[in-house]
N, C-alpha and C positions, 0 to 999 in steps of 0.2 A: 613939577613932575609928580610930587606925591598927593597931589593933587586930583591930577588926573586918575593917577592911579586907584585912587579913593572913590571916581563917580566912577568909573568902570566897573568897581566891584561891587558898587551897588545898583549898578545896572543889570548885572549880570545874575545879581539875586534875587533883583525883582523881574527880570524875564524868566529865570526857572522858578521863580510863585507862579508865575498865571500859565505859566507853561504846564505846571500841576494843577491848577485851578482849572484850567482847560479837562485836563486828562478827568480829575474827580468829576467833572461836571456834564462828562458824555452822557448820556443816555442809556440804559438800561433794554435789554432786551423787552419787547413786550410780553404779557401771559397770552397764554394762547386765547383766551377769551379774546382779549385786547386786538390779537392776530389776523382774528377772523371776521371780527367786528371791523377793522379798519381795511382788509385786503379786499380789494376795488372784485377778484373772481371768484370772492366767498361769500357773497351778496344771495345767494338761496340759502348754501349752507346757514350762512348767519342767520338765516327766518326760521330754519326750521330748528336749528339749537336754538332759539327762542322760545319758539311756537314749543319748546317740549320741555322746557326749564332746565337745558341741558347747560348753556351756555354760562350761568354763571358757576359750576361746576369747574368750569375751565381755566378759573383766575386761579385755584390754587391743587396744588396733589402735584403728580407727575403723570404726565400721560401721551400717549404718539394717537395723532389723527391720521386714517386714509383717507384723505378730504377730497371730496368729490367737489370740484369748481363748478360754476354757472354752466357751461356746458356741458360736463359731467351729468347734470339732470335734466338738460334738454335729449340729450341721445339716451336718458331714458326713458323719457314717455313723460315727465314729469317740469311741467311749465306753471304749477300753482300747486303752492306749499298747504297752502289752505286749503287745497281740495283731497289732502291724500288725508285716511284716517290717523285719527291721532294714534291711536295702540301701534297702528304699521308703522306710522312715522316716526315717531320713540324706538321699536326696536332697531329699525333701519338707524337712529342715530347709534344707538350704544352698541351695535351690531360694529359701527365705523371707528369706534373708540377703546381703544386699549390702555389698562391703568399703569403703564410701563414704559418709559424713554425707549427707542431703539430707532438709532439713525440707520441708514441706508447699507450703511457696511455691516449692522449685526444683524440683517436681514437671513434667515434661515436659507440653503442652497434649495428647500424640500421641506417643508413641516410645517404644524400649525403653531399661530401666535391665539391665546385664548383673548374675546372683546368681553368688555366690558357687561356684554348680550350674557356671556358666559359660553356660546355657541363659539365654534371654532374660524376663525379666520386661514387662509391655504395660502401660504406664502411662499414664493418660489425666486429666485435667483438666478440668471447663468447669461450665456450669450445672447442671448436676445433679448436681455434688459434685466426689469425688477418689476415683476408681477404679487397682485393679491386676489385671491380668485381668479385669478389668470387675465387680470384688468390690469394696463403697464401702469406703473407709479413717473407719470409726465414730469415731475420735478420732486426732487427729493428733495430731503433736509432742510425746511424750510423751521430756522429755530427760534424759539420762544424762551423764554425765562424760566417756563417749567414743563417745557415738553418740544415737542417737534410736530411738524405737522407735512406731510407727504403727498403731493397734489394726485388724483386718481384720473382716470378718463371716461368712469361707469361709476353708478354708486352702487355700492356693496348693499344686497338685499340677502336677508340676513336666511338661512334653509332653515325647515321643519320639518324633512323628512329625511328617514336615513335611503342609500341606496337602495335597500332590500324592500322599502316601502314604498317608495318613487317605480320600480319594477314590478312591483306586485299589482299597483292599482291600476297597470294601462295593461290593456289584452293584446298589446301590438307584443308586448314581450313573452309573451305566456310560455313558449316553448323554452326560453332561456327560464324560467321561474323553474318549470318542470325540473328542469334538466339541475338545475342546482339542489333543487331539497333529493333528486334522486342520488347526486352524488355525494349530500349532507355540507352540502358548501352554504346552503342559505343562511346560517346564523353565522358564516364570515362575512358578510357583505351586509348583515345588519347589526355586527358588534361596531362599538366606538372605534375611532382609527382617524388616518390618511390615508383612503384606497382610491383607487383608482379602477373602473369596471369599462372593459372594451365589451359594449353590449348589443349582442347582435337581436335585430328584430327578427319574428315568425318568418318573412321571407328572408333575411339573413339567411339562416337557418336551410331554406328551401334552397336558397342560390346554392348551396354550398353542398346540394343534394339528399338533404335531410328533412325527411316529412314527417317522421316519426320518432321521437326522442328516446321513447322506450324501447324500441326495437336495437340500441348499441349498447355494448357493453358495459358495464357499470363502470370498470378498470379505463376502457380508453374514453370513456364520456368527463368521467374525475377528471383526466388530463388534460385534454381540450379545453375545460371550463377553468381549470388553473392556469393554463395559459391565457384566459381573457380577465389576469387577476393581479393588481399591484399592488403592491404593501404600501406605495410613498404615493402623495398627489401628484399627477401629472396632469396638467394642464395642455390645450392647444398649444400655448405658449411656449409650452416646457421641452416640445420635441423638437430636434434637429436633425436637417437631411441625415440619412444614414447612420442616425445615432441609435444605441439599443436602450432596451429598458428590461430590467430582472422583472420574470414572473413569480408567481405564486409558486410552479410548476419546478421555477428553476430556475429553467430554460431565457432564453430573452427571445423578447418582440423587437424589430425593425425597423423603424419611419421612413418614409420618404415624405419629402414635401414639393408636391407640385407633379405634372407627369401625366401622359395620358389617363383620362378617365374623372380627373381631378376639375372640382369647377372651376371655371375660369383657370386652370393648370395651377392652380397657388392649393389646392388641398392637401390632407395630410392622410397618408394609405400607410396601415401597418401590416407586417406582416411576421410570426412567425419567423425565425432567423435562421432556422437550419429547414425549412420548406419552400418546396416548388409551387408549392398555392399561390391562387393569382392573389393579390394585395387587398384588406380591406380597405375600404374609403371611409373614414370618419364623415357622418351625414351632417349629424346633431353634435355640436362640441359644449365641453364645458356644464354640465348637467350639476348644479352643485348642489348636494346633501349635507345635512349633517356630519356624515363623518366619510366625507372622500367627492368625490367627482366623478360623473359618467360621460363616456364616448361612444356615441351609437355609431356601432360600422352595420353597413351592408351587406355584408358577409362572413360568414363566421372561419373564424382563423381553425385551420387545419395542421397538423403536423406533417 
């Protein structure tokens, strides 16, 4: 009996040894270098962290990738890594790269993450998923040993001009230009930020029976122009049927999404929230600057 009793306890100590020899001998998360070198839909990515010396960067530090997969840069134009310039291609990477961990839940509701670029990343949150520049994040939390890395479905092209400059240079805006330096609004929309600009074109403007910008009041022209003015990024993404959004003004803006008038009925129409004006249609979305995002409507919001 005490016999047995004797291999069973040494049975039993050498099955919890290799039951720990097991456990110590798992595997290790890989670095993100390692991550995306070995991920079968990181196969561009990996060339172009190559192709820019970025990649061995990524074995050590801590850092979060928006990693744009193999069809991430077919839907953008971009089917040869070797044929984009290297300066483009470098910012475009470090533009994708943040020197900071942040999984999927410390994602901001509304604000920017600064990259690596030093330029601002627009990160947004809410029901309708987990956007950056208003590009959904297709699989989150994908983690590494010293970072995390976030699959994208567009790759992040990194802005060089602010709002106020993106407006200034096309003549299609020029009555919205006017109308800002008359209300002394134009050094808000080219200070640093997360803005948001509902920007109506020269015929905007005319839809809405306005041919002449200087012929209205200074007082009700200010108002108008702060209503087409948001302090936080909002993206395509970020509007929801019948949700509002605070202006400049105050006041909140209105969305709908989808609805007579709308292409293919899935568009996004804002309108002024205490007005009987017909709804603008967001034409152009997603317009992204240095410091904010533009929405070209067709019409200019009226009170």
């Amino acid at each position: 009996m005490k016999s047995l009793m004797l291999v069973f306890a040494l049975l039993t100590v050498f099955a919890i040894g290799c039951t720990d020899q097991i456990e110590n001998s798992a595997a290790p998360n890989p670095s993100l270098a390692q991550l995306i070198s070995q991920h079968p839909d990181y196969t561009t990515l990996n060339a172009a962290l190559i192709r820019t010396n970025l990649l061995d960067d990524l074995s050590t530090g801590n850092y979060t990738i928006f990693a744009p997969d193999n069809q991430a840069f077919i839907v953008a134009g971009i089917t040869d890594i070797n044929a984009v310039p290297l300066t483009k291609l470098d910012s475009m990477m470090k533009y994708t790269l943040v020197s900071q961990v942040i999984n999927s839940g410390a994602l901001p509701a509304s604000d920017t993450i600064k990259s690596v670029l030093g330029r601002n990343i627009f990160a947004s949150k809410n029901s309708n998923g987990r956007f950056v520049n208003g590009m959904t994040i297709r699989l989150a939390d994908i983690t590494a040993s010293n970072g995390i890395a976030h699959t994208i479905t567009n790759v992040l092209i990194p802005p060089s001009q602010t709002i106020s400059a993106i407006a200034a240079a096309d003549t299609t805006y020029s009555f919205f230009v006017t109308a800002l330096a008359l209300t002394n609004l134009s050094a808000t929309i080219a200070a640093p930020g997360k803005l948001t600009v509902f920007m109506p074109t020269n015929a905007a403007f005319r839809a809405a029976g306005i041919v002449d910008v200087n012929a209205l009041p200074v007082a009700t022209l200010t108002t108008i122009m702060q209503y087409h003015i948001l302090t936080t990024n909002t993206f395509a993404s970020d509007f929801t049927h019948n949700g509002t959004v605070v202006t400049l003004q105050g006041g909140t803006v209105t969305s709908t999404i989808g609805g007579v008038g709308t292409v293919g009925g899935a568009g996004i129409q804002v309108r002024i929230t205490s007005s009987t004006q017909p709804g603008s249609l967001i034409t152009t979305q997603n317009i992204v600057a240095t410091n904010g995002v533009i929405q070209v409507i067709n019409r200019l919001m009226l009170p």
